[in-house]
N, C-alpha and C positions, 0 to 999 in steps of 0.2 A: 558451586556446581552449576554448570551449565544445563540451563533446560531448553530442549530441544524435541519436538513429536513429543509431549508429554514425560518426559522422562530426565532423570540427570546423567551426566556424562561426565565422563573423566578420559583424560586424553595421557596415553604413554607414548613418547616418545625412545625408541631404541636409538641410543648415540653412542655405546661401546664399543663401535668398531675398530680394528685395530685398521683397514686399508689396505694392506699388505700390496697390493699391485698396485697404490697409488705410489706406494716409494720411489724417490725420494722426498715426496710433498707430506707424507707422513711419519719423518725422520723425527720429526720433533712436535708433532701434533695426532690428535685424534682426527679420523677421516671427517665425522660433520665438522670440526672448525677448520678444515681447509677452505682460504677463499674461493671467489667466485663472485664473475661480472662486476670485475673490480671492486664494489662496496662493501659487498655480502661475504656471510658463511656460507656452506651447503645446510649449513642445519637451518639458518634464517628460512627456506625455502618451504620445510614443515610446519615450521610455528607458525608462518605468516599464514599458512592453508585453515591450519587448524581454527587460529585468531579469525581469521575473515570469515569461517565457517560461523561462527560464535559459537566456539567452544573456550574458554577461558581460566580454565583449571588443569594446568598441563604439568605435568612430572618429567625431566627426562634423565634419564639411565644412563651414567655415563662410567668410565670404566679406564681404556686409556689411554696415558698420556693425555688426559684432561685437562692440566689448568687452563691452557687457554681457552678451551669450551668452555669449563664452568665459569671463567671472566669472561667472555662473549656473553653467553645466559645472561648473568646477574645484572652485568651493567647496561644492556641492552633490553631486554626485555623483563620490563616492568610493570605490573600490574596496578590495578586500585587494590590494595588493602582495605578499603574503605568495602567494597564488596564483596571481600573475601576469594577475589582473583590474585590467583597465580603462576607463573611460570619457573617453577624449582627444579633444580641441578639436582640430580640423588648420586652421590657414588655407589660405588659398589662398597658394603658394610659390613659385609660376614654375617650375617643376623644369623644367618641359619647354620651354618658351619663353618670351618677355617679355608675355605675356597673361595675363589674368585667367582666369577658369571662364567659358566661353562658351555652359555647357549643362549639364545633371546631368551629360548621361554624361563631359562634356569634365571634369567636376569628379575623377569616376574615373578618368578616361583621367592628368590628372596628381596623381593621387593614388597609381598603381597599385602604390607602396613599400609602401603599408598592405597591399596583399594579399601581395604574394611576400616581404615579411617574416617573414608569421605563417605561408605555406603552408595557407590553410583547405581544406574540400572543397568547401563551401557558402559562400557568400554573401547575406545579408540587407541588401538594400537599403531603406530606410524612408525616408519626407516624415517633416519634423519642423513641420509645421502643421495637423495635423486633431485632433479633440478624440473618441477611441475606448476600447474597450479589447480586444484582441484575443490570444489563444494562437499566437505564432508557431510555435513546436515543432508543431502541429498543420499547418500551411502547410507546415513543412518534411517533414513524414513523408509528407504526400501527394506533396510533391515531387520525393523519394528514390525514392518504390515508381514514376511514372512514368517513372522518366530523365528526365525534363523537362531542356534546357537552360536555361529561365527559367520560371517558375509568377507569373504577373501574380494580385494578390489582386481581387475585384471584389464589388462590392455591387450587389444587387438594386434597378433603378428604375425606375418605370413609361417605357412605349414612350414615353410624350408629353415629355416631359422631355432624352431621348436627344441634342435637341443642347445641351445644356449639359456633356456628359462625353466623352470619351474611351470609346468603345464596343466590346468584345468581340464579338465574333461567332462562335460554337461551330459545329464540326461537329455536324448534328445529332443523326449516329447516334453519337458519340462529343463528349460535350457539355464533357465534361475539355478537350477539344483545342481552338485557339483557329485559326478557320478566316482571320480577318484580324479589324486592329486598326484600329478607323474615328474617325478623328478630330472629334467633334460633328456626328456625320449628321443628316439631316434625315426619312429613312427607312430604317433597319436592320430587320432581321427580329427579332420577339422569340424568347422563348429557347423551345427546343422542348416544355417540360411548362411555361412560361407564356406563352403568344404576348402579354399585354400587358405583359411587362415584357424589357429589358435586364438584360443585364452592364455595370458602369460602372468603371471603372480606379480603386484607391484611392489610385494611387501606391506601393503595395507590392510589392515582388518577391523572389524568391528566386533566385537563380543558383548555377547551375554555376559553381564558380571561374572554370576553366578557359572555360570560354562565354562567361562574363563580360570577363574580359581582353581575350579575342579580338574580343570583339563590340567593344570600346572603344576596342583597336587599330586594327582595321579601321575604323569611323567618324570615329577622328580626320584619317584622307585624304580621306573622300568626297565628294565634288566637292557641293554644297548640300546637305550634312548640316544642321540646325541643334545636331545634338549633344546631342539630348533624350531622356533615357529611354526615355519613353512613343512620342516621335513618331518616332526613329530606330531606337535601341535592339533594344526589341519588335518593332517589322515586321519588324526585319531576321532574328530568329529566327522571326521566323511564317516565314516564304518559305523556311526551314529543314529548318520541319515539327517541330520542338522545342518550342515555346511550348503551353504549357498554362495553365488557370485554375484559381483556388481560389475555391469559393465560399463569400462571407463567413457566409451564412444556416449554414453547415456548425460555423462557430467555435464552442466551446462554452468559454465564460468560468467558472472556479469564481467561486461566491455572486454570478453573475446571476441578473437577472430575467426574468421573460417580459416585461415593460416594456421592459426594456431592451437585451435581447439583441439586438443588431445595429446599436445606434447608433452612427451614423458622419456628424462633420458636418466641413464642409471652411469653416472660418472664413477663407476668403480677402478677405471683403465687409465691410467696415462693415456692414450690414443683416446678415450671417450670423452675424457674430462676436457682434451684440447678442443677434441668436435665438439660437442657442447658450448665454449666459447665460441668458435667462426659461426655458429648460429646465429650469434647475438649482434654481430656486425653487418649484416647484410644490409642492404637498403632498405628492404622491409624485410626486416628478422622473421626468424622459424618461430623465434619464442620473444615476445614484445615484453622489454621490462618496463613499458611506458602507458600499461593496463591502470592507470588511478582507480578504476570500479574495483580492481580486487590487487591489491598495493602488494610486496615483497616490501615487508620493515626490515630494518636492522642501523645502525649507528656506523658511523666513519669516523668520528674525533674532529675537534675543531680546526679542519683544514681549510684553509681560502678556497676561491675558486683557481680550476685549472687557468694557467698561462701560455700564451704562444707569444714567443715573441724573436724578431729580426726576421726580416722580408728582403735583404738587398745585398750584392755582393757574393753571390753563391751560397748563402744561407739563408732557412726559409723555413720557422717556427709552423709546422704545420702537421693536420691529422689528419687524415680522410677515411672513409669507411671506418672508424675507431671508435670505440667506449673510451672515454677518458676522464676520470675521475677529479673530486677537488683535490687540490695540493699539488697536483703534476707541474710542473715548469718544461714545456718545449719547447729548448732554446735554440734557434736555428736549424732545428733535425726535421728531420720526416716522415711520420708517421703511418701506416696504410693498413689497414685492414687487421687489426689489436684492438685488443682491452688493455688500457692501462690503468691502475691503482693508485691510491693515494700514495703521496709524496714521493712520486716518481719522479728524476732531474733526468733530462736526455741533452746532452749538451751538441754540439752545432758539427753541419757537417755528418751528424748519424742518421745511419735510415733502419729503420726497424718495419717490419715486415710478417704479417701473417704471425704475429705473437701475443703470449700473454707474457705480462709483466705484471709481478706482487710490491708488493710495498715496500716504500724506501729504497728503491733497488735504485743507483747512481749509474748513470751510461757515459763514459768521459766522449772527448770529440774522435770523429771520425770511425768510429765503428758500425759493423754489417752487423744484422740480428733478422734472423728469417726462422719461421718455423719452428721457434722454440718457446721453450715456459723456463722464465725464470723466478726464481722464490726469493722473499723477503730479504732484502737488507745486501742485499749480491752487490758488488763494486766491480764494475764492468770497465776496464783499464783503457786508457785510448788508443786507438788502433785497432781492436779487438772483431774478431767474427767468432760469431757463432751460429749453427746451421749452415753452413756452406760445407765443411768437408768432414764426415761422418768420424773418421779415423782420425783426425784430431781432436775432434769431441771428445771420443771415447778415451784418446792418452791424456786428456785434461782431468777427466775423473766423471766427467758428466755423463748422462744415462741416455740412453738415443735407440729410441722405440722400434718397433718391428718394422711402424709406418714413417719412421726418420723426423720426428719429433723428438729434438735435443733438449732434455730437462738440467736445469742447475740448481742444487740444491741450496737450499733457506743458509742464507752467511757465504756461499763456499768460494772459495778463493778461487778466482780468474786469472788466467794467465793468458797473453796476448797469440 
């Protein structure tokens, strides 16, 4: 157990998501093990917060189409045994009846051995899908000095935007305290030293043990509960008088930026999950993966370092503005303004453009690639474009966003 402000912690990570609007990237996985900034899961990006926090006793809840989450977990993040740290995968196990997780909190509610096993004081609830970096130890000591029964984390977003989140609403002479919890209003009050902006829910929380249980107890009767953190959960301690906020403007990351201090994106979207990447490319990123004070772990497998090679003759091994991973081979192509992933081959003569590329994906010669995400293990035939003309996209079988981001899915056949 992690001791922190006096107290022990226990860290739940929610990783059941099904993704649904990540589709096709969630065809054959669970939303946190989809990659990301070439090396990474999305779920790497919680554990790494939690870990750096020093919190070290972490569960997380996962549900489905798991395995490759729970191999990601296991063989990736491993603790001392030796001091009784952990980072453990829980499926979902029926304990409690023949149903699945019907909700985060239902996810709790039968999960609740993870808590009265370890006896913590605190509880850290975290999403295992936004791309952040955050000091939880800081959330927690604000939490401790309020009594707070649950401290909801929240980010700063203009009033205009408010019905896209889950919106807090402060008392104003006591702006800590969380007067109710407004599910994608269309008119909320902004916050009282910013009238044009909101509180927006990041899916983070901290609990009272004891609060915690009880809140999960009692909702698992409630006659039209839907059994949701955010949307059950929380009210149910506002009307308490318990629920307080953190604000994220408040976090203070070691070896941030002023760039980057407060970036928080919720990759739920095809469109968000692309933006999210062109962040990480710029010449000075929105969001720097090159922070050593406070590391993003996770494992790649023994891949070499990336290759460029042929410079002469109209071919010309090269990256620029690009993330590019070990194991990549860029044999004569052209690389600009991409993430590429391990044991990517880009053979000569191709120019790839404003893309993400997943793993193992093969690019034969002479093919265009602009503004697309392509998934695992894809054999890109020579000749080929992709992102150029929307309406062949779409008769190829590929998915092609509102914003004209062409996704191909994990395996799928390319045709010229």
């Amino acid at each position: 157990m992690a001791y922190r402000s006096g107290r022990k912690v226990l860290v739940i990570v929610l990783a059941g998501g099904e993704g649904k609007r990540l589709m096709p990237l969630t065809a054959d996985r669970a939303k946190p093990a989809v990659p990301f900034g070439g090396i990474y899961r999305l779920i790497d990006f919680a554990l790494s917060n939690v870990v750096n926090s020093g919190y070290l006793k972490v569960v997380v809840l996962t549900q489905y189409k798991s395995h490759s989450l729970d191999r990601h977990v296991t063989k990736t993040w491993r603790m001392s045994t030796m001091l009784g740290n952990y980072v453990a995968p829980i499926p979902a196990q029926q304990r409690i009846g023949k149903s699945w997780y019907q909700g985060s909190a239902d996810a709790i509610f039968q999960s609740l051995n993870t808590i009265t096993d370890e006896r913590p004081d605190t509880v850290v609830v975290v999403g295992a899908d936004h791309v952040y970096r955050m000091d939880f130890s800081q959330m927690v000591e604000q939490h401790v000095e309020t009594g707070a029964g649950v401290t909801v984390a929240a980010i700063r977003q203009p009033i205009a935007s408010s019905d896209q989140f889950g919106v807090i609403d402060v008392v104003p002479d006591d702006p800590n305290r969380i007067r109710a919890f407004l599910e994608k209003p269309s008119a909320p009050d902004g916050l009282p030293d910013s009238p044009g902006e909101i509180l927006a829910s990041m899916g983070n929380y901290v609990f009272d043990a004891d609060a915690l249980v009880d809140a999960v107890i009692e909702d698992a009767t409630r006659a039209g509960s839907k059994h949701d953190m955010g949307g059950d959960i929380v009210p149910a301690l506002v009307e308490e008088g318990s629920a307080y906020t953190y604000d994220y403007k408040d976090n203070v990351v070691p070896g941030g930026t002023e760039r980057d201090m407060g970036y928080w994106r919720d990759v739920g979207t095809l469109d968000s999950y692309y933006e999210a990447h062109m962040d990480l490319v710029s010449v000075h990123p929105v969001f720097n993966l090159y922070n050593y004070d406070w590391p993003i772990f996770t494992t790649y497998g023994p891949y070499p370092p990336a290759k460029f090679v042929h410079g002469a003759h109209g071919r010309f091994g090269e990256a620029l503005n690009s993330a590019v991973s070990p194991g990549v081979v860029i044999s004569g192509a052209r690389v600009n303004g991409s993430v590429i992933s391990p044991d990517v081959h880009v053979h000569s003569y191709t120019e790839i453009d404003a893309s993400v590329v997943l793993d193992g994906v093969q690019v034969g010669r002479h093919c265009r690639i602009q503004r697309s995400i392509i998934d695992k293990n894809v054999v890109v035939p020579e000749g080929t474009e992709i992102g150029y003309d929307r309406e062949h996209d779409l008769a190829r079988g590929f998915v092609v966003t509102e914003s004209g981001i062409t996704v191909v899915g994990k395996g799928q056949e390319v045709t010229p």
